[in-house]
Every structure is written in structure tokens, then in C-alpha cells.
C-alpha positions in Angstrom: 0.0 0.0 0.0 1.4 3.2 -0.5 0.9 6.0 1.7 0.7 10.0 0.2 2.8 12.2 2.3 1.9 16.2 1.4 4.4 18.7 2.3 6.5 21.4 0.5 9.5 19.9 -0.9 12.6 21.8 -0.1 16.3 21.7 -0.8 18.3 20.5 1.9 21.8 21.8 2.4 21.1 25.1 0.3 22.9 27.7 1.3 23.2 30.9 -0.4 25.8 31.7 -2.2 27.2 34.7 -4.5 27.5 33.4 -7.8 30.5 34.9 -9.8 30.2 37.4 -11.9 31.8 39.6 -14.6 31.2 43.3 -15.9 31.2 43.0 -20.0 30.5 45.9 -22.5 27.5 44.1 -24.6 27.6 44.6 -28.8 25.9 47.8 -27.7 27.9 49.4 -26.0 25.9 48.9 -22.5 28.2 47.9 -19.7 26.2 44.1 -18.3 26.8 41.8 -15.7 27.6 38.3 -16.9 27.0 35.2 -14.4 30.0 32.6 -14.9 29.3 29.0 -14.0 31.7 26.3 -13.8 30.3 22.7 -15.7 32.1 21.1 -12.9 30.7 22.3 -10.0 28.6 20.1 -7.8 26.0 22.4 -7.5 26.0 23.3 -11.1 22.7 22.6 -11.3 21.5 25.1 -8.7 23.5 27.7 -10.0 22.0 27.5 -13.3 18.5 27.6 -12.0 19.2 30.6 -10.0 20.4 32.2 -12.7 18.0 31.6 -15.4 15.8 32.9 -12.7 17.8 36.3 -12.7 17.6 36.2 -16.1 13.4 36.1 -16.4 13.2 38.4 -13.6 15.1 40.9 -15.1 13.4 40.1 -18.7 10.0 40.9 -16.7 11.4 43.9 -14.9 12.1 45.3 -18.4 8.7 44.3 -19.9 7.1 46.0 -17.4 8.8 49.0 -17.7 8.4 49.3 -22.0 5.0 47.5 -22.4 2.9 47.8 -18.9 3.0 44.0 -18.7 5.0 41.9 -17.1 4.9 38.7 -19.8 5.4 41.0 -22.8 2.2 39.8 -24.9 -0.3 41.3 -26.8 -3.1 40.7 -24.5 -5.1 38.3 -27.3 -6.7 35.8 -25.9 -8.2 34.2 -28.5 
């Protein structure tokens, strides 16, 4: 028999840590912080999530601020 357990489901061991990163002048000539992320790393996987989240945060940030929306679409639901 199996026996359903409901609770959040959390990380155990995270700890947060500052991710390194770089100041880089983009093909526009806007100074940008890049993340860097070593392949080796055993929490490779974490960092990446944490910053693809930093990423779509900022992408929404800036949505919001040129469109009045925060997922950047038209607003056709059809």
C-alpha cells in the first residue's frame, strides 16, 4: 500500500551563495553583468536555475517598464 505524504518539498543543504560574476561591455555598448558557472561544480545545477531565474526576472522587470506588462504579450486571448 502506498501511503501520500503532502508537504512542500525543499532543498536540503542550500545555502546561499554569491555566484560569480563579470562586468562585459554588450555589442551595444551597454556595460552588463555576466553570471560565470563552472560545468564542474557540484552544484552546477542550482546555479544555473538561480540564474535563469535572474535572467526572467530581469526580462520581466524590463517588460514592465516598455510594455505595462509583465509577460510582454499582446493581451489576445483568443
Amino acid at each position: 500500500m502506498v501511503r501520500i505524504v503532502e508537504k512542500r518539498l525543499g532543498r536540503p543543504g542550500k545555502r546561499r551563495r554569491k555566484l560569480e560574476s563579470r562586468s562585459l561591455i554588450s555589442a551595444q555598448g551597454k556595460r552588463v553583468q555576466a553570471i560565470r558557472l563552472d560545468a564542474e561544480s557540484n552544484s552546477f545545477g542550482e546555479d544555473l536555475l538561480t540564474s535563469f531565474a535572474r535572467s526572467v526576472s530581469r526580462a520581466r522587470r524590463e517588460n514592465k517598464l516598455l510594455l505595462g506588462r509583465r509577460d510582454g504579450a499582446d493581451g489576445d486571448d483568443a
